[in-house]
N, C-alpha and C positions, 0 to 999 in steps of 0.2 A: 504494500500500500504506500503510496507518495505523499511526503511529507504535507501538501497540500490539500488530498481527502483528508489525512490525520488532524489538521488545523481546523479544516469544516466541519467535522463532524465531532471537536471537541468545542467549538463554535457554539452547535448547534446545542448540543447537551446543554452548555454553560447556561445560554439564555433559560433551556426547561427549568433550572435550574434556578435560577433567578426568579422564575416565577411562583417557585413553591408548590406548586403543581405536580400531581404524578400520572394523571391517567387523561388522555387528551383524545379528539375527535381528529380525522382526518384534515376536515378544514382548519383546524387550530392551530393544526401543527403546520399544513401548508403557509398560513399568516404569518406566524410567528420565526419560522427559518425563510420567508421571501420566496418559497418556490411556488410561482405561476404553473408551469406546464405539470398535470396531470400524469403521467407518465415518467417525471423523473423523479415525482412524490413517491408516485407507487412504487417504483424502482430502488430509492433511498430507502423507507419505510419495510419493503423485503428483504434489503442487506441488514440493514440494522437488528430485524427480529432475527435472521439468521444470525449472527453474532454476537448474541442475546443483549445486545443493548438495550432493546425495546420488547415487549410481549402483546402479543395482537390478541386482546380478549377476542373480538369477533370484528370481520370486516367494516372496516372504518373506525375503531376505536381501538386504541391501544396504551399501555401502562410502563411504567419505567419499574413495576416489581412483578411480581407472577399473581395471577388471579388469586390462589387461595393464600396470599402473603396482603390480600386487602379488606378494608371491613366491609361485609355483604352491604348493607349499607349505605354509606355512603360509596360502592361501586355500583349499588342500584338508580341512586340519585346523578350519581354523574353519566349512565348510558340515557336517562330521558333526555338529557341535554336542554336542559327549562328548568324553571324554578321548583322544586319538591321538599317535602321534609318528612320523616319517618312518623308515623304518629298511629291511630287506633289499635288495634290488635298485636303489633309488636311494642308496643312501647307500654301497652298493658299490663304484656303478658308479663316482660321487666319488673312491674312494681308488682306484681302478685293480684293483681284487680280484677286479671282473665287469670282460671288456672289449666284451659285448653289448647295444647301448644298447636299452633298450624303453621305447617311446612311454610307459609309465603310469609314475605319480607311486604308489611304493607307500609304505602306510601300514600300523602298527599301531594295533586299538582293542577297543571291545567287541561289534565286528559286523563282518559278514562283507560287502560292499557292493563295488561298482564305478559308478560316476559318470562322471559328463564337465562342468566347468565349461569355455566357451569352446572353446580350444583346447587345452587341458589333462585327461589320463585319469590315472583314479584308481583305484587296485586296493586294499580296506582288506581285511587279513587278521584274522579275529579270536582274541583271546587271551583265556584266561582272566585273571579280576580277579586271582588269586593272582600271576602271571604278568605282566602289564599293568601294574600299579601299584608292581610293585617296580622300583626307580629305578638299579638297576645297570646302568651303560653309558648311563644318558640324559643326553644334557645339554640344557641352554634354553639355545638361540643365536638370533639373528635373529627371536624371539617368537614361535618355539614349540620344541616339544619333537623332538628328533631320536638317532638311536642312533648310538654312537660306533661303527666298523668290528668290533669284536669284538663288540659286544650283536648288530650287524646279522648278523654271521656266525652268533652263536646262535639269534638268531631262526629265520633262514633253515634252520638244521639239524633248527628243531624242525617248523616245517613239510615239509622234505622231507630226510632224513637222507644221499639218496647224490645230493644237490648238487653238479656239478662248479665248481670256483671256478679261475677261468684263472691268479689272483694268487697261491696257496696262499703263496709264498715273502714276499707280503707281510702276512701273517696271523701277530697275536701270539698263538700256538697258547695260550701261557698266562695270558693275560687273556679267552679264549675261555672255557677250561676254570674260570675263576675264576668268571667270570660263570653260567656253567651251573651252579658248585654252589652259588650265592648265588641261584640262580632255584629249586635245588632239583633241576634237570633232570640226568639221566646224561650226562657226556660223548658226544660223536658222535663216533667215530672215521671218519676219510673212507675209503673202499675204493680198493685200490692199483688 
C-alpha cells in the first residue's frame, strides 16, 4: 500500500474520529470523507471492511466495532436514521413494572416499523412530532435517547389505555400524570 492511501485512509478515520461517532450511514460517511462518485464509496467502504477497519452491519450502514460489541439499542436507534428513543416495554421491563420479557427492543419515533439487526428485534411505534419531540421524561444516557419509567408508562397508555402493568405499586402515579399534561395528553386512569 503507498504511502498516500496510508495518509487517506488515516485521514479518513481521524475525522470518524473527531466526531465521536461509531456507527455511520452510507451517505454520512460519503459527506464526511468528500467522496462524490458512488462507486469509489463503494469501493473504499469494501476494502476497509475487508481489512477490518470498518464492519458493515447491513448494506449501507456500517460501525467502527462488531455488531455484538454494540448496545442493541442504541444500534436500533441509529439504523432508523431519524429521531427515536427507547421507551415502553423495554425500559419497563428494566424497572420491574412489566415482568414479561419480549424478544423486541421497542422504540419511539416518526414511523411505525419492525426490523431485525443480527440477533436483535425491533418494534418502533410511531408518535406524532407534537408528541415525539417534547422532551418530558427523556433523558440521553449511554448515547442515545431513552424514557424514564413514567414517560415509558405514558407512552404505553397512549398507545393502549387498559395496559395491564404487573409493577402498578412501582409507578410514580404523579410524575405519570405530570408528564401527560406536559405532553398535552388526558390522564389514563387504569381499570380496576
Amino acid at each position: 500500500m503507498s504511502t498516500r492511501c496510508i495518509n487517506t485512509t488515516n485521514n479518513r478515520f481521524a475525522k470518524l474520529a473527531q466526531m465521536g461517532e461509531i456507527v455511520f450511514h452510507t451517505d454520512d460517511l460519503a459527506n464526511i470523507w468528500q467522496i462524490k462518485n458512488k462507486n469509489t464509496l463503494h469501493t473504499t467502504l469494501k476494502r476497509y471492511t475487508q481489512k477490518g477497519l470498518l464492519f458493515r452491519i447491513y448494506k449501507g450502514f456500517y460501525s467502527l466495532r462488531k455488531v455484538e460489541d454494540l448496545n442493541p439499542a442504541f444500534l436500533g436507534i441509529k439504523a432508523l436514521n431519524k429521531f427515536a428513543y427507547l421507551s415502553t416495554e423495554s425500559v419497563l421491563v428494566q424497572h420491574g413494572i412489566i415482568t414479561q420479557i419480549s424478544n423486541q427492543i421497542t422504540l419511539i419515533s416518526s414511523v411505525s416499523k419492525k426490523y431485525k439487526i443480527k440477533n436483535n428485534s425491533y418494534k418502533v411505534r410511531q408518535l406524532s412530532d407534537k408528541f415525539l419531540f417534547n422532551e418530558a421524561g427523556i433523558i440521553l444516557a449511554e448515547g442515545y435517547y431513552r424514557a424514564t419509567p413514567e414517560r415509558a408508562v405514558a407512552d404505553l397508555l397512549y398507545f393502549n389505555p387498559n395496559f395491564h402493568f404487573d409493577g402498578k405499586k412501582l409507578i410514580n402515579w404523579k410524575k405519570v400524570k405530570e408528564i401527560q399534561k406536559e405532553l398535552g395528553r388526558e390522564f389514563v386512569k387504569l381499570k380496576a
